[in-house]
C-alpha positions in Angstrom: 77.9 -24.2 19.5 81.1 -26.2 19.7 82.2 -27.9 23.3 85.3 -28.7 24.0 86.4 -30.6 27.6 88.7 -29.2 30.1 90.3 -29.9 33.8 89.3 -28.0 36.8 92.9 -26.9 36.8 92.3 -25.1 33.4 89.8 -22.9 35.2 90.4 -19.5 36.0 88.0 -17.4 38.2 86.9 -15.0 34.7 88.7 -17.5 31.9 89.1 -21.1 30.9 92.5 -22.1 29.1 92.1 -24.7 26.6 95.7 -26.9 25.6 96.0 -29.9 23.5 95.0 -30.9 20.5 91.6 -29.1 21.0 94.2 -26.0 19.9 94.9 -26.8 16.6 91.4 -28.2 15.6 89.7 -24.7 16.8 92.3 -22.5 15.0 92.7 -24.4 11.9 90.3 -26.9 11.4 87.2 -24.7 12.8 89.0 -21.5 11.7 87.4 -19.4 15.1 88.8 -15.9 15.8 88.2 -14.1 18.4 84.9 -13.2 19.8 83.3 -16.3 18.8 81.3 -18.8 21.4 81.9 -21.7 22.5 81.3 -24.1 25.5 83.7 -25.3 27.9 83.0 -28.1 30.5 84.4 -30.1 33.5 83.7 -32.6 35.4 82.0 -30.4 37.8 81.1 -27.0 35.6 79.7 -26.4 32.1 80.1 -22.7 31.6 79.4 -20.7 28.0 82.6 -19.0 27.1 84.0 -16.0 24.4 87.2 -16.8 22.7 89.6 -13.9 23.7 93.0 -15.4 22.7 94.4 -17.8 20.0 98.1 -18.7 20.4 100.2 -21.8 19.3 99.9 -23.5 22.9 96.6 -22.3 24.3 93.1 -20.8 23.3 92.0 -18.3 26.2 88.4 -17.9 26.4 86.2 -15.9 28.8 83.6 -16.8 31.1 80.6 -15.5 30.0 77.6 -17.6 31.7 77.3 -20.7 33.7 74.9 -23.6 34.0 74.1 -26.1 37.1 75.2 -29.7 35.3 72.6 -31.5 34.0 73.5 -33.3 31.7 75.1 -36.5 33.7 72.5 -39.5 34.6 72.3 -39.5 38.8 74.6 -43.1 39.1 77.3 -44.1 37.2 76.5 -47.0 34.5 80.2 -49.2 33.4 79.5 -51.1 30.5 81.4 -54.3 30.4 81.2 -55.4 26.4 82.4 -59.0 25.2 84.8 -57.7 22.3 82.6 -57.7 19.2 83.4 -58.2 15.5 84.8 -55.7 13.1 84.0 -51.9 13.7 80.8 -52.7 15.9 82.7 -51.8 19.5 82.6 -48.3 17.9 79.0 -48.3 17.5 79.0 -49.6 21.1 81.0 -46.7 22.1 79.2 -43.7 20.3 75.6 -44.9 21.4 76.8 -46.0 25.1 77.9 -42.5 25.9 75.2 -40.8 24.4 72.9 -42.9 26.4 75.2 -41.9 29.8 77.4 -44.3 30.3 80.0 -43.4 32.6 83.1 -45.8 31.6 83.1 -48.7 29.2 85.0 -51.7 29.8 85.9 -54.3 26.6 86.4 -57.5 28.2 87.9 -60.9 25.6 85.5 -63.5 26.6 85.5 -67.3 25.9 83.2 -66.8 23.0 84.5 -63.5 21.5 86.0 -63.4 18.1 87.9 -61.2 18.0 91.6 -61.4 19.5 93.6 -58.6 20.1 97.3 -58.3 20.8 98.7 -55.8 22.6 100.0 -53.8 19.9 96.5 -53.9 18.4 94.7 -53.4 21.2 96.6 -50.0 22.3 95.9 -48.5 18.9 92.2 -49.7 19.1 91.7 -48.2 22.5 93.1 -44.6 21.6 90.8 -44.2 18.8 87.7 -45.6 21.1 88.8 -43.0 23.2 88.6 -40.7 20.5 84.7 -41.7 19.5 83.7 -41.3 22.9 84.8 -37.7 23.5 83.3 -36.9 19.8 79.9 -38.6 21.0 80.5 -37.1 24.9 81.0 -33.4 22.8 77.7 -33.9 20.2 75.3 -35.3 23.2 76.6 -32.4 25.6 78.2 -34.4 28.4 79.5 -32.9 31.3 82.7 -35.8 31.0 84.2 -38.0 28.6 83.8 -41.4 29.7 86.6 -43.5 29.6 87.3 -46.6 27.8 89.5 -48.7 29.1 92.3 -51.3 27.9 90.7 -54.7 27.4 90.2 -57.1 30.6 90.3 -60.8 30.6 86.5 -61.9 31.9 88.4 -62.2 35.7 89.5 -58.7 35.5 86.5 -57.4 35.0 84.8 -59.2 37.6 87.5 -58.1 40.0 87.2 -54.0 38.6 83.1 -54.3 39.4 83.7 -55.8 42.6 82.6 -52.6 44.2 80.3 -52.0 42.1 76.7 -52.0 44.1 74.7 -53.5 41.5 75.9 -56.0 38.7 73.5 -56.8 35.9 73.9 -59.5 33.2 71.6 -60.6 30.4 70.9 -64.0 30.0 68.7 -66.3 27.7 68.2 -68.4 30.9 67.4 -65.6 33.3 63.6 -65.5 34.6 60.5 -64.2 33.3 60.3 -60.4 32.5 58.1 -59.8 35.9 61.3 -60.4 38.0 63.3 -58.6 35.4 61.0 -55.2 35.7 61.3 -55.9 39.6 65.2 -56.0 39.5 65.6 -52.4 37.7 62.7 -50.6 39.4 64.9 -51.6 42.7 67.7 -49.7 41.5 67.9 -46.7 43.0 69.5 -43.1 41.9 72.9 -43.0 42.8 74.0 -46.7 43.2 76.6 -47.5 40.9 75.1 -50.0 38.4 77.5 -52.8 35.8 76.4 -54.0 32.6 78.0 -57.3 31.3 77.0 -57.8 27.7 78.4 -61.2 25.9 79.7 -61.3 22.7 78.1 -62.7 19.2 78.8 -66.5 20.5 77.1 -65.2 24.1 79.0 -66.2 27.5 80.7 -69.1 28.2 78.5 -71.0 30.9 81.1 -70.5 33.3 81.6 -66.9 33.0 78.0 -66.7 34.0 78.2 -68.5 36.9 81.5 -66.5 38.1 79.6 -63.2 37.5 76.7 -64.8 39.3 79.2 -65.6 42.3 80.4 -62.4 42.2 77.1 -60.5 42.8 75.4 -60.5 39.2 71.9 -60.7 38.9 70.9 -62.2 35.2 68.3 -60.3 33.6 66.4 -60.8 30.8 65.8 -58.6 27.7 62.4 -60.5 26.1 61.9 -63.1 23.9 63.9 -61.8 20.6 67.4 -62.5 20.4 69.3 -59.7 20.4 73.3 -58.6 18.9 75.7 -57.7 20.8 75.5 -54.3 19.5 72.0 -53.7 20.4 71.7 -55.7 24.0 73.6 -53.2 26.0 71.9 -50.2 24.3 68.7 -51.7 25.6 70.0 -52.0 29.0 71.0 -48.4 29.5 68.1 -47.1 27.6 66.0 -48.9 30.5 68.7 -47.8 33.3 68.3 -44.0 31.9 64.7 -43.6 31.9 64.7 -45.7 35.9 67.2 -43.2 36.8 66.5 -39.9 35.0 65.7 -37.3 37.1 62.5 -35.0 36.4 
């Protein structure tokens, strides 16, 4: 069953209106008429809904059913990702949000590649956006989470600020015993930050402002991991801490 995303203001008491682009790609990519289901969701509702009315500007659909959401971890992850090489911050994206991130941040660290003007980094961040409400539609979010416009390092520690829990892998954090300790301290509904380095890893000093600013370095074992895969194994460990039965 397709999903497609709407705004609390779209809802109706017995129908949902659906504008955007969403229009043209279910009445001329999908082809759907009348009649046919689909599912609708908020940021607070997730409700299974019967087209009723196709038009140039709007689809109409009917409220058939709804569901208590479910589908949302219980604290809200940010990802803070070291701009990686080539088309790996779209891998980032896709499996991030399927994993429940709730906003990703790309941050241009010492180390990072990568350099993006402004120009460049506008048109990069509308289509990120566009991977993560494709992976936020497939994995059945409740939201699409948002990527944001690139931060210098600063920036980002300034945006997690108020973050209760900041969490940064590092090859010189201690043993795995402490590490376990750190996330089984984490409790449902704290908001939790993820800084992950690029492929040349932080900048020493970038470690010890994060550190300053409330991080607590983690580490993730005794391989060396990509940049690609560290944060995945962070939220894949934050997810199953946090999950709810």
């Amino acid at each position: 069953m397709y999903q497609f995303f709407v705004d609390d203001c779209q809802i109706g008491k017995e129908y949902v209106t659906i504008t955007g682009s969403d229009v043209n790609h279910i009445k001329n990519v999908l082809r759907m008429r009348p009649g046919e289901k689909i599912r609708v969701s908020s940021s607070s509702r997730d409700m299974f809904c019967e087209i009723a009315e196709l038009t140039d500007d709007f689809v109409q659909a009917d409220i058939l059913d709804e569901e208590a959401p479910d589908t949302e971890l219980p604290s809200q992850i940010y990802l803070f990702q070291g701009l990686p090489k080539g088309d790996r911050m779209e891998y980032i994206i896709q499996k991030s949000v399927e994993l429940g991130v709730h906003e990703i941040i790309p941050v241009a660290m010492k180390y990072c590649v990568v350099k993006l003007d402004a120009k460049k980094a506008g048109n990069k961040v509308k289509r990120w956006q566009a991977i993560s409400e494709s992976a936020a539609k497939q994995s059945k979010r409740m939201l699409v989470p948002e990527v944001h416009s690139v931060m210098t390092f600063k920036e980002a520690l300034v945006y997690a600020k108020e973050l209760d829990v900041l969490l940064i892998p590092y090859e010189l954090a201690k043993g795995m015993k402490e590490t376990k300790e750190l996330i089984r301290s984490i409790e449902p509904g704290k908001s939790i930050g993820v800084f992950i380095g690029p492929e040349g890893g932080f900048e020493e000093q970038e470690v010890a402002d994060a550190m300053e600013a409330g991080a607590k370095p983690i580490t993730l074992g005794h391989r060396i991991l990509r940049t690609e895969t560290a944060g995945l194994a962070v939220l894949s460990v934050l997810m199953f801490q946090l999950e709810d039965e």
